[in-house]
LOMI-808796 format. One record per atom (N, C-alpha, C): residue number from 1; chain; atom name; y, x, z negated. Coordinates in steps of 0.02 Angstrom, whole numbers. Example, Ala and Ser with C-alpha at 12.3 -4.5 7.8 and 13.67 -1.06 7.14 Angstrom:
<nodes>
<node i="1" ch="A" at="N" Y="-284" X="660" Z="-390"/>
<node i="1" ch="A" at="CA" Y="-225" X="615" Z="-390"/>
<node i="1" ch="A" at="C" Y="-165" X="660" Z="-390"/>
<node i="2" ch="A" at="N" Y="-112" X="642" Z="-354"/>
<node i="2" ch="A" at="CA" Y="-53" X="684" Z="-357"/>
<node i="2" ch="A" at="C" Y="2" X="645" Z="-394"/>
</nodes>
This chain:
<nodes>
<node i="1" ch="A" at="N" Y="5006" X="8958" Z="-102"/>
<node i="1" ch="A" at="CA" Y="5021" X="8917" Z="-154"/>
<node i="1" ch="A" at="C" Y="5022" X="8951" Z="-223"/>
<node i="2" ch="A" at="N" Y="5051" X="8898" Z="-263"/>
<node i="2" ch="A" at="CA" Y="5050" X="8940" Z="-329"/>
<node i="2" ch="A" at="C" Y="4995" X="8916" Z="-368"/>
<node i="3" ch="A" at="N" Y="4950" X="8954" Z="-391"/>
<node i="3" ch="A" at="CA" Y="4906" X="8948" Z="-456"/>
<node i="3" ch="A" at="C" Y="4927" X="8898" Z="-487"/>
<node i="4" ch="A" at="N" Y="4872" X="8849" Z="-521"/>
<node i="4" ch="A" at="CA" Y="4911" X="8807" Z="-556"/>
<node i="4" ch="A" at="C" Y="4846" X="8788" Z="-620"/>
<node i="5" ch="A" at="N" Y="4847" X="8773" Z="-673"/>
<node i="5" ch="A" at="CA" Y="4792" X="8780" Z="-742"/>
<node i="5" ch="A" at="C" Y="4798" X="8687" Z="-763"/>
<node i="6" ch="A" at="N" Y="4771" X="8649" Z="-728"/>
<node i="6" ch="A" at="CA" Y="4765" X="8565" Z="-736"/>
<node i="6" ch="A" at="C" Y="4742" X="8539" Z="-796"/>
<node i="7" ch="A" at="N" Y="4775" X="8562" Z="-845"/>
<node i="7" ch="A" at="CA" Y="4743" X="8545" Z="-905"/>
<node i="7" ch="A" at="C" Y="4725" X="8450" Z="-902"/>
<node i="8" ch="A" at="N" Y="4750" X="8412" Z="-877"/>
<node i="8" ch="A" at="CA" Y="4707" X="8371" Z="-882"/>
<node i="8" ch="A" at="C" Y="4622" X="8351" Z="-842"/>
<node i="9" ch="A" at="N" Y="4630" X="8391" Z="-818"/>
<node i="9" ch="A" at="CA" Y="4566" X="8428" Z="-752"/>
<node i="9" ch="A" at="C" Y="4514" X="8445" Z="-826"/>
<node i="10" ch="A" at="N" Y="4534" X="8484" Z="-848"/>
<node i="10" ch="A" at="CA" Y="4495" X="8509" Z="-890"/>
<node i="10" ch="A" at="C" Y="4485" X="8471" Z="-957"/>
<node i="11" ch="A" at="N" Y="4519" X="8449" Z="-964"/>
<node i="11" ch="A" at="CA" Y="4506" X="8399" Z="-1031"/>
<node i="11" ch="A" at="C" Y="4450" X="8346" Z="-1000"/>
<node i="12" ch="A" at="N" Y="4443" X="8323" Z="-945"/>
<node i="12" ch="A" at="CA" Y="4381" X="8285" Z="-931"/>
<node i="12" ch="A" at="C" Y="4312" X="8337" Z="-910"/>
<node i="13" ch="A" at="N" Y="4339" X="8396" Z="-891"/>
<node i="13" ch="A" at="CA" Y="4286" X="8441" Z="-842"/>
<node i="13" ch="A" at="C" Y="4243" X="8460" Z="-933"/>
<node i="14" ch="A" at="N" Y="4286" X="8458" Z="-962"/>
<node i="14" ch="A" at="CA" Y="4233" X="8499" Z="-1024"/>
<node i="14" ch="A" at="C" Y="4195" X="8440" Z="-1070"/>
<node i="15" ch="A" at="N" Y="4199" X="8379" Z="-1056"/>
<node i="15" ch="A" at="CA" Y="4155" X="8349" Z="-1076"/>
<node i="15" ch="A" at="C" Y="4105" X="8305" Z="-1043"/>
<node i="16" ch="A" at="N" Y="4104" X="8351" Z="-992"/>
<node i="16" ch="A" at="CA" Y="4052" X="8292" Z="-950"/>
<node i="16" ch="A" at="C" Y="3971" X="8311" Z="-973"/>
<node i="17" ch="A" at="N" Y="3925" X="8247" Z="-951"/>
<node i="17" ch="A" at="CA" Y="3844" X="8256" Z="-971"/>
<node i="17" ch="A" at="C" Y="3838" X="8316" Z="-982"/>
<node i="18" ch="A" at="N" Y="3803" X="8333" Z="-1045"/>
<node i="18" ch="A" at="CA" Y="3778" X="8408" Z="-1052"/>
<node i="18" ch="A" at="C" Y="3794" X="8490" Z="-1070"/>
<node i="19" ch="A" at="N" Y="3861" X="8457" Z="-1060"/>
<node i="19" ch="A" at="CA" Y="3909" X="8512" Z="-1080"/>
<node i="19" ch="A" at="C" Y="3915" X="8527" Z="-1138"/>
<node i="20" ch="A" at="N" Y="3936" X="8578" Z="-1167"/>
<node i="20" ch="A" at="CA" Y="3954" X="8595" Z="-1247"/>
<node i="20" ch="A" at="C" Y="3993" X="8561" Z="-1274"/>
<node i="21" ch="A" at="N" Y="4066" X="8532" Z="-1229"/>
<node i="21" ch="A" at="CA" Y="4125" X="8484" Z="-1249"/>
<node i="21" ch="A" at="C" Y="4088" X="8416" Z="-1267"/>
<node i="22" ch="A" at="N" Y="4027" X="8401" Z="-1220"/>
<node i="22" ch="A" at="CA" Y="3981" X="8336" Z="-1232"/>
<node i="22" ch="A" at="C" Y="3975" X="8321" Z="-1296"/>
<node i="23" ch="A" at="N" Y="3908" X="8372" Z="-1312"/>
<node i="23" ch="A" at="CA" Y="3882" X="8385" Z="-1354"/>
<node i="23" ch="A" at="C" Y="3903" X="8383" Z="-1426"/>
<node i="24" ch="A" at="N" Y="3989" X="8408" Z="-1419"/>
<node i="24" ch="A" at="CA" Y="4021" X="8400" Z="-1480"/>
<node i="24" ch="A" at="C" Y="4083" X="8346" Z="-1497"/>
<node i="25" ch="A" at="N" Y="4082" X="8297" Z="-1454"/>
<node i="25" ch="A" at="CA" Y="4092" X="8231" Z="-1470"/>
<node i="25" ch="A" at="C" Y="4040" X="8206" Z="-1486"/>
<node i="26" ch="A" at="N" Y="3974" X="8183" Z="-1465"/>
<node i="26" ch="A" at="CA" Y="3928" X="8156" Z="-1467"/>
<node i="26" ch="A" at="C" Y="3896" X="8203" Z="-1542"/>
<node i="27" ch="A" at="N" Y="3918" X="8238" Z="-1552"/>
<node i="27" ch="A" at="CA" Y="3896" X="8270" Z="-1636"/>
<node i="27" ch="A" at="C" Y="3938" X="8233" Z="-1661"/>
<node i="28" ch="A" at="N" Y="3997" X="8231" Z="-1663"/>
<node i="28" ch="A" at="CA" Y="4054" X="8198" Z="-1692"/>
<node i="28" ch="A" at="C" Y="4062" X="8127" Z="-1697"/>
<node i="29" ch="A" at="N" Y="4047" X="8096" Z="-1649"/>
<node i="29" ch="A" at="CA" Y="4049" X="8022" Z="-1670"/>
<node i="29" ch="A" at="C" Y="3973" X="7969" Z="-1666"/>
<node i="30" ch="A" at="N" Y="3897" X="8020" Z="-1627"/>
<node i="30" ch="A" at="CA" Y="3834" X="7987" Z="-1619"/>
<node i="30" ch="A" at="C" Y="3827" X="7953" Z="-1551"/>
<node i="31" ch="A" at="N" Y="3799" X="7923" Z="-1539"/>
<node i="31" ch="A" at="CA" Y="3773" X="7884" Z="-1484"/>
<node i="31" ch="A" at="C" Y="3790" X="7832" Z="-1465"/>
<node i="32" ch="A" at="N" Y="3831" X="7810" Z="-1507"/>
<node i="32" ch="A" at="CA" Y="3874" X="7744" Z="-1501"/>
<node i="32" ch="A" at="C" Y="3942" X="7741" Z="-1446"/>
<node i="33" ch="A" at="N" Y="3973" X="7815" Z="-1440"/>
<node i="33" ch="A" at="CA" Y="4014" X="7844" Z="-1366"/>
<node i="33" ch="A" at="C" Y="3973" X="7839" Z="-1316"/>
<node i="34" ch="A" at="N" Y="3908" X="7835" Z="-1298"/>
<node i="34" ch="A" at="CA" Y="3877" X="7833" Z="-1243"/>
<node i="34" ch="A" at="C" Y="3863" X="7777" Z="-1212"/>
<node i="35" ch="A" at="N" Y="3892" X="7780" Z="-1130"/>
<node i="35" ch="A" at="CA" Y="3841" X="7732" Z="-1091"/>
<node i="35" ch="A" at="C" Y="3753" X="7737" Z="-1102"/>
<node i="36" ch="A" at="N" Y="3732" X="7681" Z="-1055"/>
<node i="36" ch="A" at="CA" Y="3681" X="7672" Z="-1028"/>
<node i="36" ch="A" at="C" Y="3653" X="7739" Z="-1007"/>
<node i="37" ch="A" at="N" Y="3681" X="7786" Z="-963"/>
<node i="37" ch="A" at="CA" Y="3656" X="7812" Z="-949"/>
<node i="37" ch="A" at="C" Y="3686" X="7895" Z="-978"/>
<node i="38" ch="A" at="N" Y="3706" X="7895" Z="-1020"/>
<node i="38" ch="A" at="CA" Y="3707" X="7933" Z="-1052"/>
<node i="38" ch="A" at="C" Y="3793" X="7974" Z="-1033"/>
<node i="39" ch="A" at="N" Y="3817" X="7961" Z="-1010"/>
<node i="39" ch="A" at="CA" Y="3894" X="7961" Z="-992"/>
<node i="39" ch="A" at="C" Y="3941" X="7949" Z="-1071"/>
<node i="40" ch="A" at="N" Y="3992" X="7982" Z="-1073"/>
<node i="40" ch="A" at="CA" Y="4038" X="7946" Z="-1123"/>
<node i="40" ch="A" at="C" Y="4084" X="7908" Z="-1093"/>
<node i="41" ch="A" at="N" Y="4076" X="7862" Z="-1152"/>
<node i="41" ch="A" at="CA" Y="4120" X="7764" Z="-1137"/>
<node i="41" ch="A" at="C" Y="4178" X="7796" Z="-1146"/>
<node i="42" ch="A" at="N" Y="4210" X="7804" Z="-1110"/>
<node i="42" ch="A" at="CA" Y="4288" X="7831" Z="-1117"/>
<node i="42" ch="A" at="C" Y="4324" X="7782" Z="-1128"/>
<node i="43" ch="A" at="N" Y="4309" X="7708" Z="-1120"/>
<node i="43" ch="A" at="CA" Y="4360" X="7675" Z="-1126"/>
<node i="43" ch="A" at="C" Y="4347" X="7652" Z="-1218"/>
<node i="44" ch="A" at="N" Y="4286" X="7663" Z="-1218"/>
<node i="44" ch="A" at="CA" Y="4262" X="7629" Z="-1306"/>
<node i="44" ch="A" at="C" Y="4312" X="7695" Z="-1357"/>
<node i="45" ch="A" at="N" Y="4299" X="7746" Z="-1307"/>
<node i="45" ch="A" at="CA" Y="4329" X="7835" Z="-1372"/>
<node i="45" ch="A" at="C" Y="4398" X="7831" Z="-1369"/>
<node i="46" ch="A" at="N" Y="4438" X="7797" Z="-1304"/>
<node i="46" ch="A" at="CA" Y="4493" X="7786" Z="-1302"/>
<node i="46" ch="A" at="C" Y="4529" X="7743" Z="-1352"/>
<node i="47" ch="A" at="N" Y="4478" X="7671" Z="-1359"/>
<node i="47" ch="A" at="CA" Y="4520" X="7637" Z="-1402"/>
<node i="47" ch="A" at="C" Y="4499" X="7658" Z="-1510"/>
<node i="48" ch="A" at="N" Y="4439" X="7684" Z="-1494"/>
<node i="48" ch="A" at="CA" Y="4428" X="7711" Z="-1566"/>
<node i="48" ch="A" at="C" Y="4501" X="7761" Z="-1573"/>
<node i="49" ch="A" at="N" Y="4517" X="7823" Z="-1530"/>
<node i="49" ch="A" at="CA" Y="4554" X="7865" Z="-1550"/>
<node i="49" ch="A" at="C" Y="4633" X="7831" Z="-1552"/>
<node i="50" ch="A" at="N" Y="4649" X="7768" Z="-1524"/>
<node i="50" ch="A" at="CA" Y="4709" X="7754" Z="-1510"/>
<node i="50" ch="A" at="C" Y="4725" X="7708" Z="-1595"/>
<node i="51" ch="A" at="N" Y="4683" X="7698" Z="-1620"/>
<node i="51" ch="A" at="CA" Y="4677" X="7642" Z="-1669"/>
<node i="51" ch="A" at="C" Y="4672" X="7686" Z="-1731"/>
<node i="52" ch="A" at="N" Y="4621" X="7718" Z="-1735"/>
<node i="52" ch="A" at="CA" Y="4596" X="7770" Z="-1795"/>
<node i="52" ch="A" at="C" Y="4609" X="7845" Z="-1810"/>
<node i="53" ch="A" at="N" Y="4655" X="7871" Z="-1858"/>
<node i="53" ch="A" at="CA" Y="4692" X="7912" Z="-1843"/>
<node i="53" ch="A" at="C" Y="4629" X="7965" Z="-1868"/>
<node i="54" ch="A" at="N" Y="4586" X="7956" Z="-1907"/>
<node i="54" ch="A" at="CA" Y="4526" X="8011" Z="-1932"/>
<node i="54" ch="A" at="C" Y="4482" X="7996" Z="-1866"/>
<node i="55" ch="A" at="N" Y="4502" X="7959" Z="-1846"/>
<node i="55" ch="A" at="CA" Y="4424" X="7944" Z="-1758"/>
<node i="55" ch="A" at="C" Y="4484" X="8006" Z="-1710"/>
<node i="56" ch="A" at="N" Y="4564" X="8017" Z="-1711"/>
<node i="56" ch="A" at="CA" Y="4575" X="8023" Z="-1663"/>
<node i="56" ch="A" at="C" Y="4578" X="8137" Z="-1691"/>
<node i="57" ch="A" at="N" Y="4601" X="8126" Z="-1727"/>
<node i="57" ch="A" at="CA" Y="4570" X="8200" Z="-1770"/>
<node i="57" ch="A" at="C" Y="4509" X="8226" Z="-1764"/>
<node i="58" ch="A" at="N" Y="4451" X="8186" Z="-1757"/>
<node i="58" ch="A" at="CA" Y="4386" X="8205" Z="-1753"/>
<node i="58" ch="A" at="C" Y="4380" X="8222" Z="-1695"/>
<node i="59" ch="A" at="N" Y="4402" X="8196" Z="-1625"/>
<node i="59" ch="A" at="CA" Y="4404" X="8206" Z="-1552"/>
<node i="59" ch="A" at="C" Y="4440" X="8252" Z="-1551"/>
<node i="60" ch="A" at="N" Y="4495" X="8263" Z="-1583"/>
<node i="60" ch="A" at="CA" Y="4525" X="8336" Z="-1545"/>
<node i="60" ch="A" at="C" Y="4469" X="8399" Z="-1577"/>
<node i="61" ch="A" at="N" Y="4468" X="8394" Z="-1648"/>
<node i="61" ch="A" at="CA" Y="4432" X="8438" Z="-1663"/>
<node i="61" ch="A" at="C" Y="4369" X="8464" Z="-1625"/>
<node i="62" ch="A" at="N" Y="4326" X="8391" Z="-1597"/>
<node i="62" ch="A" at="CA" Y="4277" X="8413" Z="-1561"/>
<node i="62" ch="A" at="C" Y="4290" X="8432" Z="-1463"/>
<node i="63" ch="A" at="N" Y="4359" X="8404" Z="-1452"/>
<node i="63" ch="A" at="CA" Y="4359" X="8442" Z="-1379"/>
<node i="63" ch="A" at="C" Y="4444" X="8509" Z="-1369"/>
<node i="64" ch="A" at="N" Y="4464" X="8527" Z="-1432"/>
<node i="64" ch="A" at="CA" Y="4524" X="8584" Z="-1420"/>
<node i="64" ch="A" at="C" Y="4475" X="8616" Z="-1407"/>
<node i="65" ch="A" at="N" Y="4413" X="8659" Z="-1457"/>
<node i="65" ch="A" at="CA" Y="4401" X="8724" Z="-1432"/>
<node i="65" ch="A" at="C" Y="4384" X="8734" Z="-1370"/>
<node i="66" ch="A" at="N" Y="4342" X="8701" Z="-1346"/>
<node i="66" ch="A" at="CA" Y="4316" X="8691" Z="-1282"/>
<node i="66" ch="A" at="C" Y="4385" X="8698" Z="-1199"/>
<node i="67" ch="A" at="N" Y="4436" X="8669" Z="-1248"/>
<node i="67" ch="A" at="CA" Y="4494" X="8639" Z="-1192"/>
<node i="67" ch="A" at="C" Y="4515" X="8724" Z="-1183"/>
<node i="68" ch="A" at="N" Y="4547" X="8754" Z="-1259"/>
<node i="68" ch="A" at="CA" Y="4571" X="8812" Z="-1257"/>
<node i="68" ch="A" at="C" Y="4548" X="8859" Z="-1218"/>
<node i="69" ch="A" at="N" Y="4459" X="8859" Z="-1227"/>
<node i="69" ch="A" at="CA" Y="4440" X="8903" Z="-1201"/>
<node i="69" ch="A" at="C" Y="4435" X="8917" Z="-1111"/>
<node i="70" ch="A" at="N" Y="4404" X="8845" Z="-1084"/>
<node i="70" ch="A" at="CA" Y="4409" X="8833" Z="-1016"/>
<node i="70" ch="A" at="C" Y="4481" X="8867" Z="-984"/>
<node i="71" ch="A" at="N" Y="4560" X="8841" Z="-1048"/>
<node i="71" ch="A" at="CA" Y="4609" X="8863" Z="-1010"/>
<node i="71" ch="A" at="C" Y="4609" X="8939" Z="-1002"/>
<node i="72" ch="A" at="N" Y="4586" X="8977" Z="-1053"/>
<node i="72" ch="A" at="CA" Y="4598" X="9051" Z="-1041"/>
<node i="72" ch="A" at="C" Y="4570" X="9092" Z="-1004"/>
<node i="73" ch="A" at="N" Y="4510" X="9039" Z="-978"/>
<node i="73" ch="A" at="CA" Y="4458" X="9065" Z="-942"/>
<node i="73" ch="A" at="C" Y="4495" X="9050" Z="-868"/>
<node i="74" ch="A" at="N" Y="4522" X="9008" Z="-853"/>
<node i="74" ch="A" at="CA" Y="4556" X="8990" Z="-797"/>
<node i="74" ch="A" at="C" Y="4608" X="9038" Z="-789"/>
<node i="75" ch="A" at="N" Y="4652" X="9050" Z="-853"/>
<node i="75" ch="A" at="CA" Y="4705" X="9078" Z="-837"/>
<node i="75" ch="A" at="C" Y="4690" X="9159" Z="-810"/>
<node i="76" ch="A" at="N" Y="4653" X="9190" Z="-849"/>
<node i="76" ch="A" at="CA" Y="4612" X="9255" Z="-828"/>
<node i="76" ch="A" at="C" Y="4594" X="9261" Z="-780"/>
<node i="77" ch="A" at="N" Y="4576" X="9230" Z="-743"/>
<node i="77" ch="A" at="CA" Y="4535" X="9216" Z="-676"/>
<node i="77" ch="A" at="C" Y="4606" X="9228" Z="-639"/>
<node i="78" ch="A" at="N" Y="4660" X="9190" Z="-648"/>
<node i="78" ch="A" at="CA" Y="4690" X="9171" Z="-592"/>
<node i="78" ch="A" at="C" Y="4755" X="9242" Z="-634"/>
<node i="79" ch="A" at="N" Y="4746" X="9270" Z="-666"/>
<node i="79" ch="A" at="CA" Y="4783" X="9341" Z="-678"/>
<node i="79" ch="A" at="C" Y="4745" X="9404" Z="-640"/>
<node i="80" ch="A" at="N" Y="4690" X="9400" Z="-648"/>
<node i="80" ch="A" at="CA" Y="4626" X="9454" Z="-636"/>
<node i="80" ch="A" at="C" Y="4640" X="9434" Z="-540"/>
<node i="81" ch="A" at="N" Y="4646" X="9388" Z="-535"/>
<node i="81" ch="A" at="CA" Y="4645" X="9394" Z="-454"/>
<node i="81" ch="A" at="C" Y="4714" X="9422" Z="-424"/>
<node i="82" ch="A" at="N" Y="4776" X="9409" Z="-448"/>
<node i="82" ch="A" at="CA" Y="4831" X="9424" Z="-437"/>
<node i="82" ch="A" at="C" Y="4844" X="9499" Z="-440"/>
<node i="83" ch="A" at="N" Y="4786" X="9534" Z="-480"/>
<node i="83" ch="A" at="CA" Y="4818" X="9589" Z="-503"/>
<node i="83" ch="A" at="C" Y="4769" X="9628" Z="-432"/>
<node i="84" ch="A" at="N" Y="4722" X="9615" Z="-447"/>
<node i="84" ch="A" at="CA" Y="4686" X="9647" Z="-394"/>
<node i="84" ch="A" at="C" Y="4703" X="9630" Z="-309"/>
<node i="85" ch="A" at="N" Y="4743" X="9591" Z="-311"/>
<node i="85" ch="A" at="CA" Y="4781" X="9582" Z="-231"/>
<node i="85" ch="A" at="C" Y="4842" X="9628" Z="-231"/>
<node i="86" ch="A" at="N" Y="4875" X="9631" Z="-299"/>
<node i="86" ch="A" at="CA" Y="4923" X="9686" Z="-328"/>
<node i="86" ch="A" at="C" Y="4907" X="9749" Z="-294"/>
<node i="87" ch="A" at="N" Y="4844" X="9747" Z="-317"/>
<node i="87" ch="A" at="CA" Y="4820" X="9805" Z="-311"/>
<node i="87" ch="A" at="C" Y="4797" X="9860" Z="-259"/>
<node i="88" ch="A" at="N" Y="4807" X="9810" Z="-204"/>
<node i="88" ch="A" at="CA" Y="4758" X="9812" Z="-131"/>
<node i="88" ch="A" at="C" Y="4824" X="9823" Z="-72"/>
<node i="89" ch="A" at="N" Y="4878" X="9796" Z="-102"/>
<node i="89" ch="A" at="CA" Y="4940" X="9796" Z="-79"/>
<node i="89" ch="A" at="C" Y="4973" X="9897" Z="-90"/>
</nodes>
């Protein structure tokens, strides 16, 4: 198969409980994104960002770096392996 980089995979993978992507929504908008159990209300951040254009600015700001980074980290991974099968060949 072919390699493939799911950026929407990762736009949820980097903000789950605990994570740095968490962490910096939940800097960004407080405690008020959170479930019960400490989860983000995706459907509450959804309609803040769909409505509020400084709520929907504040979310990217707090999950691009995170997004960018996961992707390059993915993409490296899946270059670094190719090359070294390259290589073996």
């Amino acid at each position: 198969g072919i390699p493939i980089v799911d950026c929407d995979q990762i736009a949820f993978d980097v903000v789950r409980q605990d994570s740095w992507g968490y962490r910096r929504v939940v800097e960004a908008f407080g405690t008020q994104v959170l479930q019960e159990n400490g989860d983000l209300d995706r459907a509450k951040i959804r309609n803040m960002i769909i409505k509020d254009k400084p709520s929907r600015l504040r979310m990217n700001k707090a999950t691009h770096l995170p997004i960018a980074i996961e992707m390059a980290q993915q993409l490296f991974a899946q270059w670094y392996r190719q090359e070294l099968e390259y290589l073996r060949t």
